[in-house]
C-alpha positions in Angstrom: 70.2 -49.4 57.6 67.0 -48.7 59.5 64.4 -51.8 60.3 61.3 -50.9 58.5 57.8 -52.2 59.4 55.0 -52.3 57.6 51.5 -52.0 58.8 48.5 -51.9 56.2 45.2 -50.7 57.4 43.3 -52.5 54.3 44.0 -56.1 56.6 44.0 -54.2 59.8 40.1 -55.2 61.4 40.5 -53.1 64.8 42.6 -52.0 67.6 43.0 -55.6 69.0 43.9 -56.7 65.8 47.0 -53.8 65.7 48.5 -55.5 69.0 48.5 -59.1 68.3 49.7 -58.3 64.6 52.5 -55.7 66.5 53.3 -58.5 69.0 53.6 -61.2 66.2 55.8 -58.7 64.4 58.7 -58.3 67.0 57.6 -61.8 68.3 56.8 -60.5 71.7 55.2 -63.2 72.7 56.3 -62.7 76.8 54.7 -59.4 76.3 51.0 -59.3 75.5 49.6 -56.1 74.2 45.9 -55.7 75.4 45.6 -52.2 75.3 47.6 -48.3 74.6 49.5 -48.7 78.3 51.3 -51.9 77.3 51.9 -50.7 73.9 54.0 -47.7 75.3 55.4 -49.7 77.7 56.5 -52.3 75.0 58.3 -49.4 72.7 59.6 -47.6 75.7 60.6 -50.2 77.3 64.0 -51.4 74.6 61.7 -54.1 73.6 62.0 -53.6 70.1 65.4 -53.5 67.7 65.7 -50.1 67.4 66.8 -47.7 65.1 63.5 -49.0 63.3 60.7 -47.5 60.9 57.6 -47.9 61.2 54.9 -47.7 58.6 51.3 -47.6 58.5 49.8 -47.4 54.8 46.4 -47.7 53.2 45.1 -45.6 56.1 42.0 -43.4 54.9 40.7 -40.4 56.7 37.7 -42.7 58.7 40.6 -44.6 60.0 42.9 -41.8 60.7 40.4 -41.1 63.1 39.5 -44.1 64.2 42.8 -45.2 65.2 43.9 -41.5 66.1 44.8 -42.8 70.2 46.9 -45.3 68.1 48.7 -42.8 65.9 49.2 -40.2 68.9 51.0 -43.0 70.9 53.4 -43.3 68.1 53.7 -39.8 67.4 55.0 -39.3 71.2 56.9 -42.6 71.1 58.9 -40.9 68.1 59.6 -38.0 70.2 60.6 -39.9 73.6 62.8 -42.2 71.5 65.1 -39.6 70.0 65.8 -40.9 66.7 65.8 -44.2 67.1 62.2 -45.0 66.2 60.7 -43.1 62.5 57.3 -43.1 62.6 55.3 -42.0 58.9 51.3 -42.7 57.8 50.5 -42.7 54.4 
């Protein structure tokens, strides 16, 4: 089946926080995420083992729009990658 990945916005402290967890994650460790341009570039980029899943949970309304850059990246990554990447928020 399908990879799935968890992210929980309850441990999540910011942004910054997101990449290096991502990174650790799919042990990118050649790839350093510093900001939204190397985060596309990393899941555009066949970087990750696709088909995957990813989750984030425990994300409230505050943080829905906090992190709304975040979840549109994903949002358009999920469209560009046809399929092969599932992307949900609860």
């Amino acid at each position: 089946g399908m990879r799935t990945e968890r992210f929980d916005f309850d441990e999540i402290v910011d942004q910054a926080h997101f990449y290096s967890q991502f990174g650790e994650r799919f042990m990118l460790a050649d790839a350093a995420i510093r900001d939204l341009d190397d985060l596309w570039r990393v899941i555009t980029g066949k970087q990750l083992p696709l088909p995957l899943e990813i989750l984030f949970i425990n994300l409230g309304r505050g943080q829905k729009r906090r992190y709304s850059a975040l979840i549109l990246l994903f949002d358009k990554a999920e469209e560009e990658l046809e399929g092969q990447l599932r992307f949900t928020t609860q």
